[in-house]
C-alpha angles and dihedrals in degrees: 000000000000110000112238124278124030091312098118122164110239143211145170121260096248092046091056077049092256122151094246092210093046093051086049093050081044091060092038092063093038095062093031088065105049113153113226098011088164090037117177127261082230097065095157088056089048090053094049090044083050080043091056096035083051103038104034129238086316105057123112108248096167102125106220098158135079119263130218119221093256109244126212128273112286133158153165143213117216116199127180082350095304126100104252097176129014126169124176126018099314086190102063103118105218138152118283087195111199088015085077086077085066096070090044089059087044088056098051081059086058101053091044092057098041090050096248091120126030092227148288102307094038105116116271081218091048098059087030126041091209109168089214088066096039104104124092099261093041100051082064097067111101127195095261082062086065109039095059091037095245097119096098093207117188121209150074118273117184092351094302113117117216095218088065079072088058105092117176087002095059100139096022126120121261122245118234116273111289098017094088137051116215134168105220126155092193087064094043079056091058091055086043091048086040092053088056087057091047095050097022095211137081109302087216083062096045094041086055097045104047100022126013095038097046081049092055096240123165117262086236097097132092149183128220141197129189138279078253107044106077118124149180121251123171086336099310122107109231131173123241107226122226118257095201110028090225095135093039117263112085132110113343105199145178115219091244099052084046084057096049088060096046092048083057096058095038083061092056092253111309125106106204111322090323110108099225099162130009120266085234098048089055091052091045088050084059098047113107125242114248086233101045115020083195091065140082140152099332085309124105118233133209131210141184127235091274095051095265116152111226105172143345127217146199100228138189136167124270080050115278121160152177111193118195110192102182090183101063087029085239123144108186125181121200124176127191098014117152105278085236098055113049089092087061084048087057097041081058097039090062107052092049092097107103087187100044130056104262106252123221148328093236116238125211122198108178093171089074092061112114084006100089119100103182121131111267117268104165101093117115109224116273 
């Protein structure tokens, strides 16, 4: 495993067994398809013009979170634990915008180990007392609700309503928890805001002690909340970090950083000999969700036409990724790449093993999502 810092042990592509042209052709399209090379001096308007043009007439664009200067594209490829490829500055700490979601799954592995939550279908209500989730349909919704973003919550949370996530189905009744997929910042802040009660100090303090630091990562990143999202636990005010990033705040990262904790999870959660994150919470992060296969816990899965996974990403918009490819034992990183071609990145990622079959092309099927009726499988064992 890398040592801390920025001291990462390197190697050429062909000795980590890479096609070298393959990993060139690889960069190439990576920086020639930079999303927002002329982007405006007025980033935060930008983000609330992508929100509407996303969410529909409905949806909340009032920015109420802090904002980094957006960097360049930059990337790396980590093979057998070295960095076998990097273009751009890898230690540019920037916002990875929805791949934030990824570390508050991670800390809900943590609790659970650790005792702190009985496990992934125990009430949130139940280990929080939270008076968002008191009322009778509420106090149904688990954490596995929440981690694969079925709980349809209903409610406002720092002034930002959950039905400005709706869509198309602004106005519709909500399913029960755990019969509908949808993707809704407003209710990954209330796991973020629920893991606060659970752990009743800062998450960016939690997140360094038990995860970032055993892993070796710089001290350069941060996470933010909101101007609204302060609140009062055992008589401190703390802020609740955002989960999404859709309002600005959330994670602010350097690609290297982002390939230490891919490599974590690409190692099934040890670092070292040191244990960080259990083996099972790593599968069930990859399990799919019964309403949408290409989702896990927080984590986006792909698959190839057969049903294969072949990876499985944090993911954010921008576009922002950490791609762990267990197969061909790759972790790669890429950061502000055009929101429509990371799925060529990946198609590329996969066939630069010169030692292992190539794996995909992935295959995405979003008509299937909500559709699946298939018994859950995508709790971690309790």
């Amino acid at each position: 495993m890398p040592p801390a810092g920025d001291a990462w042990e390197t190697t050429p592509p062909a000795a980590a067994h890479l096609d070298p042209a393959r990993v060139a052709e690889l960069i190439d399209f990576a920086r020639s398809n930079e999303s927002d090379v002329d982007r405006p001096a007025d980033y935060p308007a930008r983000k609330a013009a992508e929100l509407r043009e996303a969410l529909g007439p409905h949806a909340d664009v009032e920015m109420v979170g802090p904002f980094t200067p957006p960097g360049g594209a930059n990337g790396l490829i980590v093979r057998h634990g070295r960095i076998a490829a990097e273009f751009g500055d890898t230690t540019f700490v920037d916002e990875i915008a929805s791949a934030t979601k990824g570390f508050l799954s991670t800390l809900v592995g943590v609790a659970i180990a650790r005792g702190s939550i009985a496990g992934v279908h125990a009430s949130v209500y139940d280990g929080t007392g939270l008076a968002e989730l008191a009322s009778a349909r509420h106090r149904a919704i688990t954490w596995h609700h929440l981690l694969q973003q079925t709980s349809e919550w209903e409610g406002t949370l720092f002034g930002k309503p959950s039905s400005g996530h709706a869509g198309a189905r602004y106005g519709e009744p909500l399913r029960p928890p755990g019969e509908w997929f949808e993707y809704n910042d407003v209710r990954v802040n209330l796991l973020a805001r629920a893991l606060l009660e659970i752990y009743r100090r800062p998450l960016p303090d939690v997140l360094r002690e038990f995860v970032l630091d055993p892993i070796g990562a710089s001290r350069t990143w941060q996470w933010h909340g909101y101007s609204t999202s302060r609140v009062s636990i055992d008589g401190r005010t703390i802020e609740s970090v955002s989960g999404g990033a859709h309002w600005g705040g959330g994670l602010w990262m350097s690609s290297r950083d982002l390939a230490r904790y891919g490599l974590l999870y690409l190692r099934n959660g040890e670092w070292g000999a040191a244990r960080i994150l259990p083996a099972d919470w790593i599968r069930a992060t990859r399990v799919s969700s019964p309403r949408n296969f290409m989702y896990g816990y927080l984590w986006w899965l792909q698959h190839d036409a057969e049903g294969r996974q072949v990876s499985y990403a944090a993911q954010g918009g921008g576009s922002h990724h950490v791609f762990v490819v267990p197969e061909h034992d790759l972790v790669a990183v890429v950061r502000w790449l055009r929101d429509e071609a990371w799925p060529g990145f990946l198609e590329r990622l996969l066939t630069l093993a010169t030692d292992r079959p190539p794996l995909g092309p992935p295959h995405y099927d979003f008509a299937r999502v909500n559709q699946d009726t298939d018994t859950d499988a995508g709790a971690a064992d309790d």
